[in-house]
N, C-alpha and C positions, 0 to 999 in steps of 0.2 A: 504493500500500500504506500501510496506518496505519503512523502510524509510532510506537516502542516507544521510544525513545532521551530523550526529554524528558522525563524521571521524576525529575527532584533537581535544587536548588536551590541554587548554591554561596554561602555564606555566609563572612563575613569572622570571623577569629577574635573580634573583640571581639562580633558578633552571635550567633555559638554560645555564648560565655560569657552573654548576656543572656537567651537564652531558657531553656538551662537552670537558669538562677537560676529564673528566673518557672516553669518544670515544677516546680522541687522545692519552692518553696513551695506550688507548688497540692497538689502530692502530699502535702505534710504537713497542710494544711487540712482538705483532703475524710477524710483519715485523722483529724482530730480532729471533724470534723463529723457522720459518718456514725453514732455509735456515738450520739448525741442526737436523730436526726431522729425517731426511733421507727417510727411508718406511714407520716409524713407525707413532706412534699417542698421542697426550700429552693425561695422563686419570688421574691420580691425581698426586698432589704435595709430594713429600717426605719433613722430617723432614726440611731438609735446601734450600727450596722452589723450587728445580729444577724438573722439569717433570719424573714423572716416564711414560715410553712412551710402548705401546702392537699395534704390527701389526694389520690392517684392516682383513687380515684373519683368525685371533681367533675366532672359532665359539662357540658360545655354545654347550653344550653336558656333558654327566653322565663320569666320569672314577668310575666305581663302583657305588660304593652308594653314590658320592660326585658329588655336580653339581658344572659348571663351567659356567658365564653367559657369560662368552667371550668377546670378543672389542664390545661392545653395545655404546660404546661414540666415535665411529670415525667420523661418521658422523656429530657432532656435531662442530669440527673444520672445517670443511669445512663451516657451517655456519656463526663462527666467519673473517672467510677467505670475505665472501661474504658481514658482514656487515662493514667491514674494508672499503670494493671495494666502499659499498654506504655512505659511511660518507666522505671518501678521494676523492674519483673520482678518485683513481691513480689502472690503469690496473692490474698491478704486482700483486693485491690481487686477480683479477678475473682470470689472468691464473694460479694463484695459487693454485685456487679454481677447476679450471675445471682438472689439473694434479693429485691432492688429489683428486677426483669424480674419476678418473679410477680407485685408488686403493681400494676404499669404493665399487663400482659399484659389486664386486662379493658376496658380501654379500645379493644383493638380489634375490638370489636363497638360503640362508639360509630356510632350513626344521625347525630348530627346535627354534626359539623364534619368542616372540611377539616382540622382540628390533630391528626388521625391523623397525618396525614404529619408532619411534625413530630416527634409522638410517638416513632414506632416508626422513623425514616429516622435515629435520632441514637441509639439505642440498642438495639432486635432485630435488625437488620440489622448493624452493626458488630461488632454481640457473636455472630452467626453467622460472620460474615468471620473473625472472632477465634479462633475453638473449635471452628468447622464443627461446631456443636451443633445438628440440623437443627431441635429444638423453637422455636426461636427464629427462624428462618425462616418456619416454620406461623404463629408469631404474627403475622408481617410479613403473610403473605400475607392470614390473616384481615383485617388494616387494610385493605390493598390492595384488598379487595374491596369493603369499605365504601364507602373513595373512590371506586371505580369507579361506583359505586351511583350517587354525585352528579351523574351528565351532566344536563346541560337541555340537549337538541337544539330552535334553531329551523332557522330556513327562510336563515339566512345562515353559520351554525354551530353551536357547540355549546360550553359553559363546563360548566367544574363550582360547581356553588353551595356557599358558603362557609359560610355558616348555616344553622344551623336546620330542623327535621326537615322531612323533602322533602314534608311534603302540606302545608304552611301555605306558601302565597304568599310571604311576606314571607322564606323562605329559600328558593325556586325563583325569585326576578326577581333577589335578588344574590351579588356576588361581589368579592372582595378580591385587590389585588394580592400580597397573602402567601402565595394560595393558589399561584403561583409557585414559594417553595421549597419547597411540596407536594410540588410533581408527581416529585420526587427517587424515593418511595416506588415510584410506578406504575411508571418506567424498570426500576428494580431489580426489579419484579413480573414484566415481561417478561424482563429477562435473566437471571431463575432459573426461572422456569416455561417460557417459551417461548413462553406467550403473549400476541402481539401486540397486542391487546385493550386491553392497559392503556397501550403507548406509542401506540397512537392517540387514546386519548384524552387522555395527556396533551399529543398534539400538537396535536390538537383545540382545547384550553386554551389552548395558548400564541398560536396562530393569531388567538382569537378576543381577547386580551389584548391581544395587539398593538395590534389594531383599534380597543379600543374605551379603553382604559388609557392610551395615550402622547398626552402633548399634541405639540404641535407643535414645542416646543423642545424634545421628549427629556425633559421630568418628565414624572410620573405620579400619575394619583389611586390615591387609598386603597383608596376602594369606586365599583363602577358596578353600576348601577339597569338590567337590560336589560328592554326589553319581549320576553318570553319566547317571543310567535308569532312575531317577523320579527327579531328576534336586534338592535335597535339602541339602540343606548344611551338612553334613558332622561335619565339622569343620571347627573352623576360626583360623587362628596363624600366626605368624611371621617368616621373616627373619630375618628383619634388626631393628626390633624395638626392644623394652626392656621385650618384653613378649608377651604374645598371646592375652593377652587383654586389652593391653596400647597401648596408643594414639601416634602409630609414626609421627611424623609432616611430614616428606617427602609425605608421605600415602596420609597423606591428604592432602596435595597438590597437589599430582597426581588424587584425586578425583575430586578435585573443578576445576581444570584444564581441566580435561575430561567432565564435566557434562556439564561449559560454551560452551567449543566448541559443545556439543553434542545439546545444545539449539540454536547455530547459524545454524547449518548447516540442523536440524531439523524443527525449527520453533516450536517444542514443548516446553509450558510453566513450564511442570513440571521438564524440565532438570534445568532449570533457578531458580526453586523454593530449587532446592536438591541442585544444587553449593552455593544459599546462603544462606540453613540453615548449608550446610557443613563450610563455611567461619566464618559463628556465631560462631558456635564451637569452631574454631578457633580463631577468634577476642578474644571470652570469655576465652580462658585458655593461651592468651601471658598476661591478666590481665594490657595492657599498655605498653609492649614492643614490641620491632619491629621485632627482630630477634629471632626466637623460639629455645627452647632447644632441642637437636636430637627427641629427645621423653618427651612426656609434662609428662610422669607417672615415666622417671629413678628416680634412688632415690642416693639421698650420693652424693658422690664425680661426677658420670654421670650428674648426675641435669644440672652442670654450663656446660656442653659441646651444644653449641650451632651450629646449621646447618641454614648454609647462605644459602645454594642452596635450601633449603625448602622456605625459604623467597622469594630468586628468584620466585622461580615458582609459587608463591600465590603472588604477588605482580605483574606477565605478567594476572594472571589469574582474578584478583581483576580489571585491567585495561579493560579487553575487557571485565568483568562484567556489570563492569560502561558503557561501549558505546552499549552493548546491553540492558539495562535494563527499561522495559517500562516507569517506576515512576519516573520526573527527580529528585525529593528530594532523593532516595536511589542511584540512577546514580553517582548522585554528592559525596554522600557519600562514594559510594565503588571505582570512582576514586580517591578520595582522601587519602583512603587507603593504595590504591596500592600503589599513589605517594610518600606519606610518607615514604611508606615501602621501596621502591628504593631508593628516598633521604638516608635515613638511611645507607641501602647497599654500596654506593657511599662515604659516608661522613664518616664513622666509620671500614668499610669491605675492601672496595677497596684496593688493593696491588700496593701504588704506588713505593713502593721499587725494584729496578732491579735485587735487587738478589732472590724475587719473584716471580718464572714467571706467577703463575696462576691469575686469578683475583678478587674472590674472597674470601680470608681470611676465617678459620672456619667453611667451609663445612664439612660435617659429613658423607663420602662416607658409612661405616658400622660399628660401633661399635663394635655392636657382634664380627666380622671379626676382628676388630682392624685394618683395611683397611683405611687409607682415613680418618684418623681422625686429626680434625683442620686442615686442607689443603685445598687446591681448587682441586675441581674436574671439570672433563670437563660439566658435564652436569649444574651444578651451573652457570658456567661461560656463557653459552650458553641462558640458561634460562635470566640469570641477563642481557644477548644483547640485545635479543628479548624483554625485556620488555625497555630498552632504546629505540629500534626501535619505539616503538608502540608507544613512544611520541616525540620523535628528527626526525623519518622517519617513518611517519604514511603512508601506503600504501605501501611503498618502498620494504620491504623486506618480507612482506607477504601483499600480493594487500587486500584492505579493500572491503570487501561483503556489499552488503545492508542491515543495519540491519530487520533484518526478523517481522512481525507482530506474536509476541508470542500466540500460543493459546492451 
């Protein structure tokens, strides 16, 4: 039987006093931030910590041979909006959140990314769990179809392609390891509709990632090139890391991130077995640190550039590792992990400076780009909530599942 009892996190008092510090300044931020965005959307920090802000209608798409991944982080302030609502109890964040959802809400008839999921998995969904408002479900499910849209079935599997409208080639051969904490969206498509459709193919996904994404020591590329008849890799290379076959730390976050969820919502053991030998990896090249370098392979003067949002997101992933994981000795361990790694985030990252607005410090949006570097990006910020949530508001802003009997 699932088991229901692994739902809370016990924390030490000096750790409740640190994060509700870090909640109530973020609650007062977004509360002075919100009422300046106007249409637009915070997506990272410029040099002198003010938001650089892109409308909800930026869609992804090619202008030539250059891609453009478009507002892929709108969505993500509407979930800071909504974990604001459950820490205050003060409305003003919840109509704020649902006025923000109409501007987001067109993007799920977006054709050409997998950054729906994304989208609408960090903010219509939530905000349904929240208000059991079903219009906000509708919109979910409208995404959910989109991404379904994206399978590319060959002759060995089946991926969903990550760019690019589905009749140009050059967004039917690839695919990204981000598209990982995609597939969140599709799970949740299945266990409100009921139909299974969207968790086989996101099982599909994760099957064919496995395959063709993990090297041999447990990292992973960024993007892989499949040849679309016989489903085999092509090529593995990057965008945003420091080369085609070094270890971006975002990457692998969004792998270990995808695999846990992909072993809740499945009940399969070996998704559970891939996110922790992906996180070893991990553990093994921070060598004792908490907060990793953008990429654990730059060299020179990139080395010391570190990406908080990676931390984030292996530190929400390391948490719900810990409350699924059968063995309580590693349970306890890879909570403990995560916890660290949040403490850390909170205590050393955290922006409690007002001329700051992002939250936190040192995120590494893309290098290569020279995008978003040392700043807060929205998606760091987001991830770093969600992982507060999961131990200040366990259930609250994403309801807790039973954990599943692994097999």
């Amino acid at each position: 039987m699932p088991d229901t009892t692994k739902n809370s996190i016990e924390l030490t008092g000096a750790q409740r006093r640190l994060f509700t510090e870090v909640l109530n300044v973020m609650a007062h931020k977004v509360a002075e931030d919100e009422p300046t965005l106007g249409v637009e959307f915070p997506h990272v920090t410029a040099p002198d910590g003010s938001w650089i802000k892109l409308p909800a209608s930026l869609s992804a798409g090619y202008s030539g041979q250059a891609w453009s991944h478009g507002n892929w982080l709108c969505g993500f302030w509407v979930g800071l909006l909504l974990t604001c609502y459950l820490h205050t109890n003060e409305k003003k964040y919840l109509i704020w959140a649902r006025e923000r959802m109409r501007l987001v809400a067109q993007r799920a008839d977006d054709p050409n990314t997998h950054d729906i999921g994304f989208i609408f998995d960090s903010s219509a969904i939530p905000a349904h769990a929240i208000t059991g408002e079903r219009w906000y479900a509708d919109i979910a499910m409208t995404a959910a179809d989109k991404l379904r849209a994206r399978i590319i079935t060959t002759r060995s599997g089946a991926y969903l392609a990550s760019w690019g409208p589905l009749d140009d080639p050059r967004g039917q051969c690839s695919s990204a390891i981000d598209t990982m904490a995609n597939l969140s969206l599709l799970y949740w498509a299945t266990n409100y509709s009921g139909d299974r459709s969207y968790r086989l193919i996101a099982e599909a996904h994760a099957d064919m990632t496995a395959k063709a994404f993990i090297r041999t020591d447990h990292s992973t590329y960024h993007a892989v090139e499949y040849d679309v008849v016989s489903g085999a890799r092509k090529r593995g290379y990057t965008f945003q890391g420091a080369g085609d076959e070094s270890a971006w730390t975002r990457g692998q976050g969004w792998a270990i991130y995808g695999f846990v969820n992909s072993a809740r919502e499945t009940g399969q053991r070996r998704y559970l077995d891939l996110a922790e030998q992906l996180a070893n990896y991990h553990m093994k090249r921070l060598g004792g640190r908490q907060i990793p370098p953008w990429d654990f392979d730059a060299m020179k003067a990139d080395a010391d550039i570190k990406d908080t949002a990676a931390a984030a997101v292996i530190s929400s992933a390391l948490l719900e590792l810990g409350r699924l994981h059968p063995d309580g000795a590693a349970a306890s361990a890879w909570t403990e992990k995560g916890l660290t790694m949040l403490e850390a985030l909170c205590r050393d990252e955290f922006a409690r400076e007002p001329s700051h607005r992002g939250l936190l410090k040192n995120s590494c949006y893309s290098k290569p780009h020279n995008e978003g570097v040392r700043s807060a990006t929205m998606f760091g910020d987001f991830f770093f909530t969600e992982a507060l949530c999961r131990v200040m508001l366990p259930g609250k802003f994403r309801p807790l599942t039973a954990v599943p009997t692994l097999a």
